[in-house]
N, C-alpha and C positions, 0 to 999 in steps of 0.2 A: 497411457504413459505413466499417470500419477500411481495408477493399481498397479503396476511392475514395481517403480520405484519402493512403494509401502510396503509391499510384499518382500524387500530385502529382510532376511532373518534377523539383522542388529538391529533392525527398526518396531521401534514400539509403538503402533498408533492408538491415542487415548480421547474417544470422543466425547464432547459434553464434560470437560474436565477442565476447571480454572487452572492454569499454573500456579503452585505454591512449591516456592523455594527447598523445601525441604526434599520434592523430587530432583531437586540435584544431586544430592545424593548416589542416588541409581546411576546417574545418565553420563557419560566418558565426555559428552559433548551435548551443549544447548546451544541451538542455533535459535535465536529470540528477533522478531520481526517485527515483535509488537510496539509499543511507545515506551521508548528509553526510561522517558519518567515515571512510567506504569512500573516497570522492571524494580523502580530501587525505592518502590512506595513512595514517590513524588518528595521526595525528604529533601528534597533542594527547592521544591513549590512545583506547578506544575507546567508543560510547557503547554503554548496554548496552537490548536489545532485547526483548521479551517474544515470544513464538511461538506457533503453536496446532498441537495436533494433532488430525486429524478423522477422525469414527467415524461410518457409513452403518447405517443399521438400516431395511430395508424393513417395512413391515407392510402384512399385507394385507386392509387396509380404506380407503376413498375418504379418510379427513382420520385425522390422530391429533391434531392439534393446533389449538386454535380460527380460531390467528392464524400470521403466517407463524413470527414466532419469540418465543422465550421465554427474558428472561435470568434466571439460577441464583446471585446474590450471593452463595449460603449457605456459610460455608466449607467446612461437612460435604458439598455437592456436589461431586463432581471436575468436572464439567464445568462450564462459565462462560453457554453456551448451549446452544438445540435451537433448529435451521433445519429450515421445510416448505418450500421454496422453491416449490412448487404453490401455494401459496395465489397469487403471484406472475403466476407462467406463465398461469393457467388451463387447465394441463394437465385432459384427463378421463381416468381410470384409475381402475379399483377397490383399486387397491393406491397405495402412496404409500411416500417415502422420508424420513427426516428424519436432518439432520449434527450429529450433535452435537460442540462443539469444548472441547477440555481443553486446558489451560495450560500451555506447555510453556517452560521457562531457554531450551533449545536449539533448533537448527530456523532456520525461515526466520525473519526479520525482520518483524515485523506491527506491533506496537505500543511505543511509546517507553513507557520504565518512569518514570513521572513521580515523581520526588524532587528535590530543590534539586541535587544536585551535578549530576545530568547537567541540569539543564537550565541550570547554569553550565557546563559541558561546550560543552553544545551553542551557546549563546552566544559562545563563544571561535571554533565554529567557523563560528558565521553572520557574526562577523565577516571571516573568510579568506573565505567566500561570498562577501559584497559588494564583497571585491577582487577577484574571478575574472571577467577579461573575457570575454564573450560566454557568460556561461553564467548560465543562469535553474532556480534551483535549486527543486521543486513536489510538493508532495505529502507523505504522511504521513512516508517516511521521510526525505526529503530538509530535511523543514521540522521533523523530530524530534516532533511533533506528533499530538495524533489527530485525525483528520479521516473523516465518513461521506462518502460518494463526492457527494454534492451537493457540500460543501461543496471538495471538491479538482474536480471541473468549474468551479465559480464562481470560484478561483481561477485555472485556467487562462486561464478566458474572460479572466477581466480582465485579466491578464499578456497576452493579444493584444490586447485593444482598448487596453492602456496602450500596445503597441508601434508601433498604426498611426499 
């Protein structure tokens, strides 16, 4: 699916390539995904990010877990969830694997820490967004927001049917 989409002729894929502003330039449209703050050189400060870090644990029996995942509120848990991602797949295997994910300050960017200041933070910088021509800003990091993958497709889709 992704190789048809890339393969459209106005589409230019650039691997191993930081974004730097000046390729706006070229491009009729940027669709930016990344962290809002990253986008406008954090010149507002920066917003701050939650991470996860993840742990594989095979066992060898057909399920360990009823359903695909299990979240762990508890604060005496370290970890936040456990993924079967078989239950999904419909993989057959007598063994199975499940990711369990721990909360990590540092690390990649997953989730917006939601408290008042950064989401006046992030305000400041949705306004500089909607001064930014030709660029359509989507998605959990970009929109500072937590979004399950339904919901950041539904918003792409409609960002194209608002464009046609």
């Amino acid at each position: 699916m992704f190789e048809k989409m890339l393969d459209y002729p106005n589409i230019t894929v650039q691997l191993n390539t930081c974004f730097q502003k000046d390729m706006m330039q070229n491009a009729q449209k940027i669709i930016w995904t990344g962290k809002i703050d990253e986008f406008f050189d954090y010149q507002l400060g920066r917003l701050p990010y939650r991470s996860l870090r993840f742990e594989f644990k095979y066992h060898p029996q057909e399920y360990i877990q009823l359903c695909e995942q299990i979240n762990f509120p508890d604060r005496d848990i370290p970890w936040t969830r456990t993924v079967e991602i078989k239950h999904v797949t419909g993989q057959l295997h007598l063994g199975t694997t499940i990711s369990m994910e721990y909360p990590m300050s540092e690390g990649d960017p997953y989730y917006p820490v939601p408290v008042q200041k950064n989401h006046d933070l992030y305000q400041q910088y949705e306004r500089l967004a909607n001064q930014a021509e030709n660029v359509i800003f989507l998605g959990r990091l970009a929109k500072y927001k937590y979004m399950n993958m339904d919901e950041v497709v539904l918003a792409a889709l409609n960002v194209f049917s608002e464009s046609q």
